[in-house]
PADOKOL-343406 format. One line per field, with one value per residue (C-alpha): chain; x, y, z. Coordinates in Angstrom, 1 decimal. Layout:
<sites>
chain	c(A_...) .
px	c(X_...) .
py	c(Y_...) .
pz	c(Z_...) .
</sites>
This chain:
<sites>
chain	c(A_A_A_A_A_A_A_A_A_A_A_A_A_A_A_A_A_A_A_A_A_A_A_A_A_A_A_A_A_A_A_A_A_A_A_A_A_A_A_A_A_A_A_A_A_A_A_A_A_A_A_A_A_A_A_A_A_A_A_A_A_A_A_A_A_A_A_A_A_A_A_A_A_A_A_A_A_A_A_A_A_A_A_A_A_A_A_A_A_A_A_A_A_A_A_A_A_A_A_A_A_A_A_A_A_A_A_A_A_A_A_A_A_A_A_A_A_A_A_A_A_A_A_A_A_A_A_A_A_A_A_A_A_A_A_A_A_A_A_A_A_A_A_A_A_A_A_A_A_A_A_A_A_A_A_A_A_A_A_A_A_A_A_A_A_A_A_A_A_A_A_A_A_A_A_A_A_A_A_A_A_A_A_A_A_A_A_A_A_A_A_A_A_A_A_A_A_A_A_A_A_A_A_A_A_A_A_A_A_A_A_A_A_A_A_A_A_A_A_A_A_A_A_A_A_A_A_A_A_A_A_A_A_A_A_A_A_A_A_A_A_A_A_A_A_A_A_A_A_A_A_A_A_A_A_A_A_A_A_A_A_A_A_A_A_A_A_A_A_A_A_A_A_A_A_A_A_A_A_A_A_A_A_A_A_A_A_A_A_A_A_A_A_A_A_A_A_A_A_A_A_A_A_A_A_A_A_A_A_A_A_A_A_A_A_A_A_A_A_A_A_A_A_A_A_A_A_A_A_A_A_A_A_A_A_A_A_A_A_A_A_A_A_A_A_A_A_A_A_A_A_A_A_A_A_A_A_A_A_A_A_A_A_A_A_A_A_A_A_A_A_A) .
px	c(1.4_1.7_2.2_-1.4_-2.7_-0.1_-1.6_-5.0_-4.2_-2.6_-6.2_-9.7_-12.6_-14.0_-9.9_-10.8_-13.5_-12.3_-8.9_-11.3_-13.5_-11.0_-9.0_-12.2_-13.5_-9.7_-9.2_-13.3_-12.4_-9.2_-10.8_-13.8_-12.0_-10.2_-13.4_-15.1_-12.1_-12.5_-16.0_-15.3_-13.5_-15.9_-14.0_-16.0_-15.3_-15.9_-15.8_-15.7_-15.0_-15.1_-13.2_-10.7_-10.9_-13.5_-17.0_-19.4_-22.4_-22.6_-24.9_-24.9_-25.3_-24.6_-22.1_-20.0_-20.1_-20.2_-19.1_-18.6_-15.7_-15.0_-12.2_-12.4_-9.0_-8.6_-10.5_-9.9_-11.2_-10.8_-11.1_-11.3_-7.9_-5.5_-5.0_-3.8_-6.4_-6.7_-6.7_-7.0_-6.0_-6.0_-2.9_-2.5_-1.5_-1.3_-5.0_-6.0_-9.4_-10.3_-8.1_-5.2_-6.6_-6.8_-3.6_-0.7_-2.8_-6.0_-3.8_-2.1_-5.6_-7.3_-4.1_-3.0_-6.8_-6.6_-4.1_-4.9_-8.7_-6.7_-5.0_-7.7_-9.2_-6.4_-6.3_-10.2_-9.6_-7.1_-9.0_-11.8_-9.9_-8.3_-11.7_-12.5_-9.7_-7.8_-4.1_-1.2_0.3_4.5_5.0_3.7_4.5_1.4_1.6_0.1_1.0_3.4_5.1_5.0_7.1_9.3_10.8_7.9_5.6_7.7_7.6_3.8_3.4_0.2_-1.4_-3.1_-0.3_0.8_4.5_4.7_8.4_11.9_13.9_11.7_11.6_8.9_9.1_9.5_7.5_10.0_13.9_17.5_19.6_22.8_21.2_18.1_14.6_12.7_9.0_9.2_7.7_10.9_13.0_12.1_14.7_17.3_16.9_16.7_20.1_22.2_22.9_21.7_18.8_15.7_12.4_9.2_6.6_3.3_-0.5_-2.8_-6.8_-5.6_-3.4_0.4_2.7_6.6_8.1_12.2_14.3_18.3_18.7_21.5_21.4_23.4_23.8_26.7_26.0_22.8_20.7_18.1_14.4_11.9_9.3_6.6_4.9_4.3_3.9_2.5_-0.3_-3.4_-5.3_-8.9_-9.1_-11.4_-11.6_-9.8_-7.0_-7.3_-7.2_-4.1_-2.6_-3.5_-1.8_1.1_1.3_0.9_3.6_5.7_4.6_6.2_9.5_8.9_6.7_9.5_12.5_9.8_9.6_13.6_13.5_11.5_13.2_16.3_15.6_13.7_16.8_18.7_16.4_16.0_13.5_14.1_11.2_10.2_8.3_7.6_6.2_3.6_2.2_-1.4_-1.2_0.7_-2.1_-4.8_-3.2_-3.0_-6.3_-7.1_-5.3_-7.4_-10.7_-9.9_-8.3_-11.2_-13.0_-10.2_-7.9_-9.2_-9.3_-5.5_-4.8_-7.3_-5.4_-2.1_-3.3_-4.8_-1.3_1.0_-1.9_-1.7_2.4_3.1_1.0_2.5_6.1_7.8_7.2_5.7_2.2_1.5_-0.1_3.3_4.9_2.2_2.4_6.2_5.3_2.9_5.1_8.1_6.0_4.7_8.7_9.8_6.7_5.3_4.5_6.1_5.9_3.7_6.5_8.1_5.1_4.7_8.0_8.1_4.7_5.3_8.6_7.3_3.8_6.4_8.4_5.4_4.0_7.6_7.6_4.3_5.3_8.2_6.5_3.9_6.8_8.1_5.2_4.6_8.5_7.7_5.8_8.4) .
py	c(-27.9_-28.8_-26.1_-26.1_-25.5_-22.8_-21.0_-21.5_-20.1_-17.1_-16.1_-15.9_-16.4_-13.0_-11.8_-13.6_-12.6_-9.3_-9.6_-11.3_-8.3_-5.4_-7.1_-7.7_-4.3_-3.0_-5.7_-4.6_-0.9_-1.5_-3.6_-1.7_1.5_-0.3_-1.4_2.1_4.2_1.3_1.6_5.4_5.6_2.8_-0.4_-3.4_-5.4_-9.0_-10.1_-8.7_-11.3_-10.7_-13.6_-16.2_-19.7_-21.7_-19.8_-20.0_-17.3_-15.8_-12.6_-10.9_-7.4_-3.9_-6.4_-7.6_-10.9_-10.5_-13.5_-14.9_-16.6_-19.3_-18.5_-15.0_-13.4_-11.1_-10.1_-9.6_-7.9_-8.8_-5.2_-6.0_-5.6_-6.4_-10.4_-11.9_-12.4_-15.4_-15.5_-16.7_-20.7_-20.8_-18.4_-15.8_-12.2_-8.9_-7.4_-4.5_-3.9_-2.2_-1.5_-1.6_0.5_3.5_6.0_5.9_8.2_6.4_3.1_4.5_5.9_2.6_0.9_3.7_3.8_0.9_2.1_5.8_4.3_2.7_5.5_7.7_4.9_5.6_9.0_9.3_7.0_8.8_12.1_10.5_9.2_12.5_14.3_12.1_11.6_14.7_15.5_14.6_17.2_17.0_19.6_18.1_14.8_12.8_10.2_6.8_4.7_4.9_1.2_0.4_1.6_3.1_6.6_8.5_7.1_8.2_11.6_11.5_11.4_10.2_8.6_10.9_13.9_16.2_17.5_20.9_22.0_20.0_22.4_25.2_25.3_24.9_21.2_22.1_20.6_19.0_18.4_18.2_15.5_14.5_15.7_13.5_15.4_14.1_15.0_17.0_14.9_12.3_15.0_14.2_10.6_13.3_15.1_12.2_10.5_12.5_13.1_16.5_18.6_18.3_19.8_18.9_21.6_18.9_20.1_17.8_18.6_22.0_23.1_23.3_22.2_21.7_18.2_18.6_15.8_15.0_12.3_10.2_8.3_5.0_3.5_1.0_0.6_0.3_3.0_3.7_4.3_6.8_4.4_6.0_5.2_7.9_9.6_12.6_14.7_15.3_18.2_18.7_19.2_20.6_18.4_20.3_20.3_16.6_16.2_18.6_16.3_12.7_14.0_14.5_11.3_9.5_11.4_10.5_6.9_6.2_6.0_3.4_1.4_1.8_0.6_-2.2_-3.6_-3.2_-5.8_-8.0_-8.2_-8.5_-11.2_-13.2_-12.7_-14.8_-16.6_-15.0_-16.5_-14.0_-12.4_-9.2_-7.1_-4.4_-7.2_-9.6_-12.4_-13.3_-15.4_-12.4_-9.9_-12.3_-11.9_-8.7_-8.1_-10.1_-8.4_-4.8_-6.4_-7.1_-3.5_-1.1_0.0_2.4_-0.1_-2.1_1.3_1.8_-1.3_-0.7_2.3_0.3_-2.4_0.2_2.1_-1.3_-2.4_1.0_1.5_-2.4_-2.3_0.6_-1.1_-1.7_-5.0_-7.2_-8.3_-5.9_-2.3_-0.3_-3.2_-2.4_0.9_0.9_-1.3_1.0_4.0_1.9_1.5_5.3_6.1_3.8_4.8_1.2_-1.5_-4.5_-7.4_-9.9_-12.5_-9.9_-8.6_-12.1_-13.6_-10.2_-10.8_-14.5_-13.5_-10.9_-13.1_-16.2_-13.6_-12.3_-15.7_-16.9_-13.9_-14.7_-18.3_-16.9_-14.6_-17.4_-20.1_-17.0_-16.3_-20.2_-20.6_-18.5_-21.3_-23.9) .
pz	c(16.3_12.7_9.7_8.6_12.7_12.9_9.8_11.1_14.3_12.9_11.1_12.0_9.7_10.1_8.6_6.0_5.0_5.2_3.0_0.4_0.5_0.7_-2.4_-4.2_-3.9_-5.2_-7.8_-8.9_-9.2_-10.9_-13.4_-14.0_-14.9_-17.5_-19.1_-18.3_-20.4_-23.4_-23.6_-23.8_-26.6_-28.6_-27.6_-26.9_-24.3_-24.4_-20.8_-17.5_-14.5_-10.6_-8.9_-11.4_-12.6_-13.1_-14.7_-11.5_-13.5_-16.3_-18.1_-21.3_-20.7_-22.8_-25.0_-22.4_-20.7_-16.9_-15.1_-11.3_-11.2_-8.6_-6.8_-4.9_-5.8_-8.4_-11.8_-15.5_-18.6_-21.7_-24.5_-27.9_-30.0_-26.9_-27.7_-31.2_-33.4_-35.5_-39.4_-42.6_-41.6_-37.9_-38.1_-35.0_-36.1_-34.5_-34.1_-35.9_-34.4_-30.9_-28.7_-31.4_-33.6_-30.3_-30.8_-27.9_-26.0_-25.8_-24.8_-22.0_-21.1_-20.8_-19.3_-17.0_-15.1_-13.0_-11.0_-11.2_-9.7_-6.8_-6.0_-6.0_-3.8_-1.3_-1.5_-0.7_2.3_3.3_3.2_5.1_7.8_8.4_8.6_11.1_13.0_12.3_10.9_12.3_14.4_13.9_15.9_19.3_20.8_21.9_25.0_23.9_26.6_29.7_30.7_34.4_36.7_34.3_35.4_33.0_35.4_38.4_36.6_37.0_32.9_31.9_29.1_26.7_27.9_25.0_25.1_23.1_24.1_25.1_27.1_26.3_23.0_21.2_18.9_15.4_12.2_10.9_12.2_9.5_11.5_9.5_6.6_7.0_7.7_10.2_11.7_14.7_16.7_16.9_18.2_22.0_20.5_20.2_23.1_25.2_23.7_25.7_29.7_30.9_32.7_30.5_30.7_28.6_28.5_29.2_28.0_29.8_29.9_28.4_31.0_30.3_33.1_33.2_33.7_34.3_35.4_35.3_32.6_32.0_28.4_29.4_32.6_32.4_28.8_28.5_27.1_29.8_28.5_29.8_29.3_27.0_24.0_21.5_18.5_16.5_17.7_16.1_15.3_13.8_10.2_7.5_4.5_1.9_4.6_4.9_1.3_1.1_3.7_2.3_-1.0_0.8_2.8_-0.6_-2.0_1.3_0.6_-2.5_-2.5_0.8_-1.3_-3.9_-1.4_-0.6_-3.9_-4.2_-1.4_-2.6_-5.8_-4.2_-1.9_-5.2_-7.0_-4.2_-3.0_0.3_2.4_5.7_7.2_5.4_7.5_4.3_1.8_2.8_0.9_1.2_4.2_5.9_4.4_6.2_9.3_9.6_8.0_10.5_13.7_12.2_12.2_16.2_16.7_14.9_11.4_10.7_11.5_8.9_6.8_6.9_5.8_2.8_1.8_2.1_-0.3_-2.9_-2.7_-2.9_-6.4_-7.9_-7.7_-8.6_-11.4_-12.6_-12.2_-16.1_-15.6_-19.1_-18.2_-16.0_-17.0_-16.4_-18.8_-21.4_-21.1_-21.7_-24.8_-26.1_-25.6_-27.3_-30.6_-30.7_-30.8_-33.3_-35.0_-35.6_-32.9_-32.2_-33.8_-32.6_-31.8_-30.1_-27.9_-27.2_-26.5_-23.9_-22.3_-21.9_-20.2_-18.0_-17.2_-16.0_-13.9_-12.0_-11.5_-10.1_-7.8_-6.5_-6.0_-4.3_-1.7_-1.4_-0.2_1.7_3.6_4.6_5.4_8.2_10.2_9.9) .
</sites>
């Protein structure tokens, strides 16, 4: 099997369609609050395009151009006043019009509202998924799958069983190990790393039972394995308690997506090709885009939220050319109390444009390496 039929085999058309929609609707959003918080404050906006490349349709309407671009990745805007305008004699100068002539705080409005709309976008998900689904429950460990003829199955654990206690106390919401603080629900890890007596207070059907055993960690070596799958529990929630808790996953989010982006750096910096399992590129979004669409809607949901949180917090990175570059550009002028020059804004935004298009080359030749 050749490069091309691995790739093939690795999506499916209905994946496909599916990354192409979920980025589409993201980029969309992003791209229409920027042009929504220019038009606000009196900006025009010349163009607005779904897709890039190539002009596919185009109509005039309430001053802006809205265009159909042909291929479906992406969107842009272009606002008034943020590209060089030309002059007297075909000579390029710093614009003075639109959205230069806003103060700081009008362009960081317009530039910060993309990603603020794609994290809203999460967050909103996020809130609807846990209304529907419920919250997580740290302090209860929740059965999702027992391996055969393991010794959890000998133990007559089921599937779907709910441990609330480890040697009759009750699991905690959260656990300080080494200084680290963990989830509760991770403690029945601890308790099963060493030898000993142990006993695991079981609800099943709404009964509570006791399940005690004699465990010994390693056997010649090798750590032995009770042989269950599982995870946190799940409670009902209201939505403002589902909203209360979505904030807080996306706070808890961050600094992974942060470490993510560290990587990826990292590994661009020395040309790393290994397997990152935190960054994917788009043939790794398609495929697992693609292996949601098999599993469920909310499977396909979480992902959603994943890509809206990964748009919102890499646009917002102090990168030239993208909005956390502008931003810092903007901010950089209010201080010195003029803006750049227009050399200068350029020579940085040319800079910062041909690093983001290297790094996307990069994760691009990345993601393919894989099937070699």
């Amino acid at each position: 099997m050749n490069v091309l039929q691995s790739i093939a085999a690795a999506l499916t058309p209905v994946g496909l369609l599916w990354t192409l929609l979920i980025i589409g609707v993201a980029t969309f959003l992003h791209e229409l609050a920027h042009y929504a918080l220019a038009r606000w404050q009196g900006v025009p906006v010349k163009s607005f395009s779904v897709g890039m490349g190539p002009i596919l349709f185009k109509r005039p309407w309430r001053g802006t151009e809205w265009r159909l671009s042909l291929l479906p990745i992406g969107g842009y805007v272009e606002i008034d006043g943020m590209a060089p305008e030309e002059g007297p004699g075909g000579v390029y100068r710093q614009p003075t019009r639109g959205f230069a002539a806003l103060p700081a705080w009008g362009k960081v409005a317009v530039l910060l509202a993309g990603p603020l709309t794609n994290l809203v976008l999460a967050v909103g998900l996020l809130t609807l998924t846990f209304s529907a689904q419920g919250v997580p429950a740290l302090d209860e460990v929740h059965i999702r799958g027992i391996i055969p003829n393991s010794r959890a199955q000998a133990l007559g654990l089921r599937d779907g069983d709910v441990i609330t206690a480890i040697d009759n106390r009750d699991i905690p919401e959260t656990v300080t190990v080494s200084g680290q603080t963990r989830p509760g629900w991770e403690s029945i890890r601890d308790a099963l790393a060493t030898s000993g007596r142990k006993a695991f207070t079981v609800e099943r059907d709404g009964t509570a039972r006791e399940v005690a055993f004699d465990w010994r960690a390693t056997v010649n070596g090798e750590r032995q394995r009770l042989g269950i799958e599982y995870g946190p529990g799940v409670r009902p929630a209201s939505v403002p308690v589902a909203f209360v808790t979505s904030i807080q996953t996306t706070g808890e989010a961050v600094p992974q997506l942060l470490r993510a982006f560290g990587g990826l750096f990292a590994r661009f910096f020395t040309l790393d090709l290994s397997r990152d399992e935190n960054v994917s590129g788009p043939i790794g979004t398609a495929e697992i885009v693609s292996r949601a669409a098999a599993l469920s809607p909310w499977a396909l949901v979480q992902v959603a939220i994943l890509l809206n949180l990964s748009l919102a917090f890499f646009n917002l990175l102090p990168i030239p050319g993208l909005d956390g570059g502008r931003i810092l550009l903007v901010l950089i002028g209010s201080l010195r109390g003029r803006p750049l020059t227009l050399a200068q804004e350029q020579a940085i935004n040319v800079a910062g444009f041909a690093f983001v298009m290297l790094l996307m080359v990069f994760v691009v030749v990345r993601d393919v390496s894989r099937f070699f």
